[in-house]
N, C-alpha and C positions, 0 to 999 in steps of 0.2 A: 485633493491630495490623496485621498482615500482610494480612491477608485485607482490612479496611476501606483497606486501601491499595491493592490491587487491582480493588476497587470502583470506589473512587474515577476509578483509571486507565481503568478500562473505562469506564465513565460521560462523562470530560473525550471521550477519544478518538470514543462515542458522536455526542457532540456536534456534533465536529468534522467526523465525516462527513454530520452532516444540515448544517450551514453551508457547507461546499465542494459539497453537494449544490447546494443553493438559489443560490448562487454560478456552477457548473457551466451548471445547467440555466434560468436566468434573465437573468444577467449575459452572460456568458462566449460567447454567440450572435450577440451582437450586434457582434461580432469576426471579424475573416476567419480568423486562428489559432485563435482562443480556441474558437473551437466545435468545434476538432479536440480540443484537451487536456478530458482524460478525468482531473480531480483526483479526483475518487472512488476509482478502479483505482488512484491514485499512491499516494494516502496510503493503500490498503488494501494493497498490494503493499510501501510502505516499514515499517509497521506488522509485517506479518508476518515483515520481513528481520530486522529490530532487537529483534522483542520475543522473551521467552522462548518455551520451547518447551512452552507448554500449549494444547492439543490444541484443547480447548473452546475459547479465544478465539480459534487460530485459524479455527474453524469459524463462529464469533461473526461476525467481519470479514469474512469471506466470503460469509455468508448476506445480511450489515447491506450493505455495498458493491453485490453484486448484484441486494439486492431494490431498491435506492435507484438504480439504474440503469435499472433493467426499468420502474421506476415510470412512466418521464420515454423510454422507450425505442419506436420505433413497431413495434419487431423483436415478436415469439413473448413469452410473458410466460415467463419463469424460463430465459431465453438465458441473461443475465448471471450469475442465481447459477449455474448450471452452470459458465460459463468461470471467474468466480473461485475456486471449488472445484474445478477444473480445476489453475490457477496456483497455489492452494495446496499441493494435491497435487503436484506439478511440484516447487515449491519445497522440499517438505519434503523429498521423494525427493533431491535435487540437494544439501542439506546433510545426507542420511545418506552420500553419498559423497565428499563435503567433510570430512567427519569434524568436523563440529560448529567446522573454526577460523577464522573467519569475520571475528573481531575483529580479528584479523591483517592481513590482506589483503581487510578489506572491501568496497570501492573495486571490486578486483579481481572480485569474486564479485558485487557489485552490477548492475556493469554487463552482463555478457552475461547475467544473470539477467533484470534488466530488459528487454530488449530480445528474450529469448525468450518471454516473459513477456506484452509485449504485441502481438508474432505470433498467438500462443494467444488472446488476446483478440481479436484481429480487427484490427487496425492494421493495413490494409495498404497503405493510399495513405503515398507516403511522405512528405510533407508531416504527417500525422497521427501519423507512424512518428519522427518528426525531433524535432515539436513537444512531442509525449509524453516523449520519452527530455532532453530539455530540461530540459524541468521535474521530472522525475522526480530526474536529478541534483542538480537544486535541492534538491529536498524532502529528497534524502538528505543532504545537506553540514548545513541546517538542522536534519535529526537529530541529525546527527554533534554539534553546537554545543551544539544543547541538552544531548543527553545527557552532554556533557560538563560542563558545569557543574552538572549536578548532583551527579555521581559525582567531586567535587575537594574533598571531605571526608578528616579525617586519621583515616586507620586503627587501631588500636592493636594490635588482634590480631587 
């Protein structure tokens, strides 16, 4: 049951990076902001903060984010999976010395994450730098919601 239920997650989350994809790179231009915010990088950067610590999906997220960047990108082909594999790497390093408590003090740990996070990516006009961390916030608080009502089930042992 475990495993089909990891599936499954990996799958929904798949999805949602080719929809913010197409969204991203379609919609979202025809905007004076909106072509700066980079929701690919968000939801692969929120995905990595929030989710467990297996190895594979991270790598998973990383490869799926940056190839779906590079795709639509007029930059070198395999910039983006580099810098998201970059950010992953960053990120995992940065909760081995956070000592895995992160639930705590999420919030905390989110934001200069974020924010170092897409330096590393290339964000460096700050209008792009402003507009990202924006929504990124967003994207996190909307974690925070959901996950919470899934995990408000009564425990017994």
């Amino acid at each position: 049951m475990k495993i089909k239920n990891v599936y499954f997650k990996l799958s929904i989350i798949t999805i949602l990076f080719f929809i913010l994809a197409f969204i991203q790179y379609s919609f979202l231009p025809k905007f004076w902001l909106g072509g700066g915010v980079d929701l690919v990088f968000l939801l692969f950067f929120t995905v990595i903060f929030f989710e467990q610590d297996y190895f594979y999906q991270g790598i998973f997220f990383a490869v799926l984010a940056g190839f779906l960047s590079d795709v639509f990108s007029p930059h070198f082909f395999g910039l983006s999976v580099i810098s998201c594999l970059l950010v992953y790497g960053f990120t995992k390093i940065a909760f081995y010395f956070l000592h895995e408590t992160r639930g705590q003090f999420s919030f905390l740990y989110f934001t200069p994450l974020l924010l170092i996070s897409l330096l590393i990516r290339g964000n460096v006009t700050l209008l792009a730098l402003a507009g990202n961390f924006l929504v990124g916030l967003v994207g996190f608080f909307v974690y925070k919601y959901i996950a919470g009502k899934q995990n408000r089930q009564l425990k017994l042992l």
